[in-house]
Each structure stands twice: as C-alpha cells, then as structure tokens.
Backbone as CSV, one residue per row, in Angstrom:
resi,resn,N_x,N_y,N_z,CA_x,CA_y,CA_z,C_x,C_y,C_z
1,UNK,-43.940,132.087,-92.010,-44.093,130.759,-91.440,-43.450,129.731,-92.347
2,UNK,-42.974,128.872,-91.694,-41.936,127.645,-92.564,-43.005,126.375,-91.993
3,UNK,-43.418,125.457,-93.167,-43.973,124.440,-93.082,-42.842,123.164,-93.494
4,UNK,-43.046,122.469,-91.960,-41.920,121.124,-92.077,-42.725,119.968,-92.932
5,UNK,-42.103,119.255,-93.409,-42.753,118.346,-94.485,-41.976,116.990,-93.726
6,UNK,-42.585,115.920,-93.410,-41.790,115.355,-93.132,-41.150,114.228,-94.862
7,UNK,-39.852,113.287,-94.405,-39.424,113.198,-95.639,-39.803,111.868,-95.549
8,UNK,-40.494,111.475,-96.675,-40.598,109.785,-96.945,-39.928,109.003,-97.853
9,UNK,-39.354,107.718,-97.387,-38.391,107.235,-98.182,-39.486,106.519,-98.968
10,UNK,-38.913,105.799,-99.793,-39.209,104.772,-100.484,-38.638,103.680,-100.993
11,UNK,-38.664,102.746,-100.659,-37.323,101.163,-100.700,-38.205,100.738,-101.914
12,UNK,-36.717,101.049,-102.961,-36.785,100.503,-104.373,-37.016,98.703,-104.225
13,UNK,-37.908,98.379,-105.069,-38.295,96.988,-105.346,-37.204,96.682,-106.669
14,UNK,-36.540,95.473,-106.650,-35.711,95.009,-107.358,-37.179,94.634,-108.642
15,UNK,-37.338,94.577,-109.717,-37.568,93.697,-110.429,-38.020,92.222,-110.487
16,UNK,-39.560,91.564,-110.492,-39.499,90.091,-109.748,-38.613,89.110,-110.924
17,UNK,-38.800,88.358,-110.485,-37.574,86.995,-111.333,-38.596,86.913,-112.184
18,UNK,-38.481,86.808,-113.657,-38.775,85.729,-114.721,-39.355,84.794,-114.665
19,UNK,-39.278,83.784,-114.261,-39.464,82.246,-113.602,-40.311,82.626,-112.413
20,UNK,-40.357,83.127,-111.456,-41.115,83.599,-110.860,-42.682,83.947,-111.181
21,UNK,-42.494,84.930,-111.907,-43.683,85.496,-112.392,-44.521,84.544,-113.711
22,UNK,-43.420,83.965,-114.193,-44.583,82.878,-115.346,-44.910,81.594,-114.167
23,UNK,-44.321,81.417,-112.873,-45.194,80.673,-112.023,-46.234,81.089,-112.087
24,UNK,-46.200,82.306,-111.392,-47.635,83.100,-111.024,-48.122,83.243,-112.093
25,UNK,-48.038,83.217,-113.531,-48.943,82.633,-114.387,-49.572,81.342,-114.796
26,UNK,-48.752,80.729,-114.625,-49.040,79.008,-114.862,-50.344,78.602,-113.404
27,UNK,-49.941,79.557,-112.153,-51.318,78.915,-111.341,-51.867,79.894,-111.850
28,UNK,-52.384,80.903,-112.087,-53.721,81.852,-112.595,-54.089,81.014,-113.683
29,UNK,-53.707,80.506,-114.224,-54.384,79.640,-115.464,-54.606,78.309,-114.845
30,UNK,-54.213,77.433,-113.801,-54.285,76.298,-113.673,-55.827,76.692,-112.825
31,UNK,-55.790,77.542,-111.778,-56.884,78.238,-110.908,-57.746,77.973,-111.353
32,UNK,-57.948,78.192,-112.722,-59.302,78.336,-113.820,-60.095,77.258,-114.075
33,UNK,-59.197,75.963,-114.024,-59.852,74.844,-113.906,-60.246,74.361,-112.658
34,UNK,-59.826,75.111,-111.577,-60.771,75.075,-110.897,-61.682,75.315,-109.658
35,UNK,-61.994,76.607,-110.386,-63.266,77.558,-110.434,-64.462,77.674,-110.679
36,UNK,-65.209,78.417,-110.937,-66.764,78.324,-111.121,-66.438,78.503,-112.861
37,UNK,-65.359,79.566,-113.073,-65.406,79.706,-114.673,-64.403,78.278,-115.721
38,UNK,-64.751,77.406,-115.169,-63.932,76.310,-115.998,-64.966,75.669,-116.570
39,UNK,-64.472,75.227,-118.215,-65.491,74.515,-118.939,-65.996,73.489,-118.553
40,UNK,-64.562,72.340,-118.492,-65.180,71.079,-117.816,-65.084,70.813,-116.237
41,UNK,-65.287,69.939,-116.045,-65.156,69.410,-114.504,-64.452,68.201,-114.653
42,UNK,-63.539,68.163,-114.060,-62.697,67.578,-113.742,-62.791,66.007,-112.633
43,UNK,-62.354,64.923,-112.774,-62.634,63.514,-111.979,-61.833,63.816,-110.830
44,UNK,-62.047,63.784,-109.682,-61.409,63.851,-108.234,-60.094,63.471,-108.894
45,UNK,-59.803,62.347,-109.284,-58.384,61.556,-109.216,-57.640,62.677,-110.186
46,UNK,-58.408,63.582,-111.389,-57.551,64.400,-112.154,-57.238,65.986,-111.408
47,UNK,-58.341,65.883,-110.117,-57.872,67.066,-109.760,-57.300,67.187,-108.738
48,UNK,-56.797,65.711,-108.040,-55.592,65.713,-107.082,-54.136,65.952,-107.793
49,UNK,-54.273,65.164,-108.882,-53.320,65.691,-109.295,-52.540,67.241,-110.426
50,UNK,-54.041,67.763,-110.379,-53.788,69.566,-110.760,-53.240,69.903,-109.277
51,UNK,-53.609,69.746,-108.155,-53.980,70.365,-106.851,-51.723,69.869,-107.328
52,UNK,-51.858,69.033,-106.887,-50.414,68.652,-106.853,-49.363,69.471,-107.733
53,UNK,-49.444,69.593,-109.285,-48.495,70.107,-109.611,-48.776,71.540,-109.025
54,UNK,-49.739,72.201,-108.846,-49.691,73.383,-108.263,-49.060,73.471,-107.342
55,UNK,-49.295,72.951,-106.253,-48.253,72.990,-105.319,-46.559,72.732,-105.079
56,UNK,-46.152,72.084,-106.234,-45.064,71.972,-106.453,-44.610,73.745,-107.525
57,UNK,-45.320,73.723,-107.727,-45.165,75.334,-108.752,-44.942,76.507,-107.405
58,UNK,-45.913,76.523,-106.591,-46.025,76.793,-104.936,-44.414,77.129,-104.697
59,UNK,-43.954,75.601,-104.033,-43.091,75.782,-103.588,-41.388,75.972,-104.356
60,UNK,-41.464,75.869,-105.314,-41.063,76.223,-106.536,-40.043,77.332,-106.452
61,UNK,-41.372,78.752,-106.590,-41.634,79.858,-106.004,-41.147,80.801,-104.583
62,UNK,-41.457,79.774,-103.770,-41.242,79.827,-102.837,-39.121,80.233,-102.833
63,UNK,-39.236,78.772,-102.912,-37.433,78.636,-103.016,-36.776,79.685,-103.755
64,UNK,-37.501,80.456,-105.154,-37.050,81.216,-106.086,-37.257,82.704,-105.287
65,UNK,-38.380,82.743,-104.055,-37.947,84.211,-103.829,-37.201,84.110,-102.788
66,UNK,-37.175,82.888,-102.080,-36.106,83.090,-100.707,-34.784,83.066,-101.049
67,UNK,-33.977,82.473,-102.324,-33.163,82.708,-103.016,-32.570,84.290,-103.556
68,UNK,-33.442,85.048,-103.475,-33.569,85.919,-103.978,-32.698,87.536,-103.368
C-alpha cells in the first residue's frame, strides 16, 4: 500500500522592517501608561495627547508596511 501525503507549501515571510518593529515597541511601552499596570495616572489633557502620538506611530506603521 502507498500512502499519498498531501504537499504543503509554506510562503516564506520576508523579515519585518526595523522601524516597524521598534514602533511596535514604542506603543507596548506607551500602552503601559495606560493600563491598570501604570504608576501614575495621567490628566485627561496629558492623555489626549499620549492617545495622539500613538496614533500617529499607528499610522506611521501603517504606511511602513503598505510600502513594503
């Protein structure tokens, strides 16, 4: 008896960008402030503008993988 196997590819992932990935570090650390695990608390007016540069880091990102 011959057992067919079927064959599975696998689509190589390029490497992510540099710049990319210290985004995705810069929000995992920005996240923190604010979370349940952040020291201080933050004044509405200081955390519109965390909310903000994050989102510019966001789209950032964005542009850097559609570039890609």
């Amino acid at each position: 008896k011959s057992i067919i196997m079927p064959i599975i590819k696998f689509k190589l992932q390029k490497p992510m960008n540099s710049e990319l990935l210290e985004n995705l570090n810069k929000l995992k650390k920005m996240l923190v402030l604010l979370s349940e695990e952040r020291k201080v608390v933050m004044s509405h007016h200081k955390t519109f503008e965390h909310v903000e540069k994050m989102r510019n880091i966001v789209n950032e990102s964005i542009e850097l993988a559609e570039n890609e």
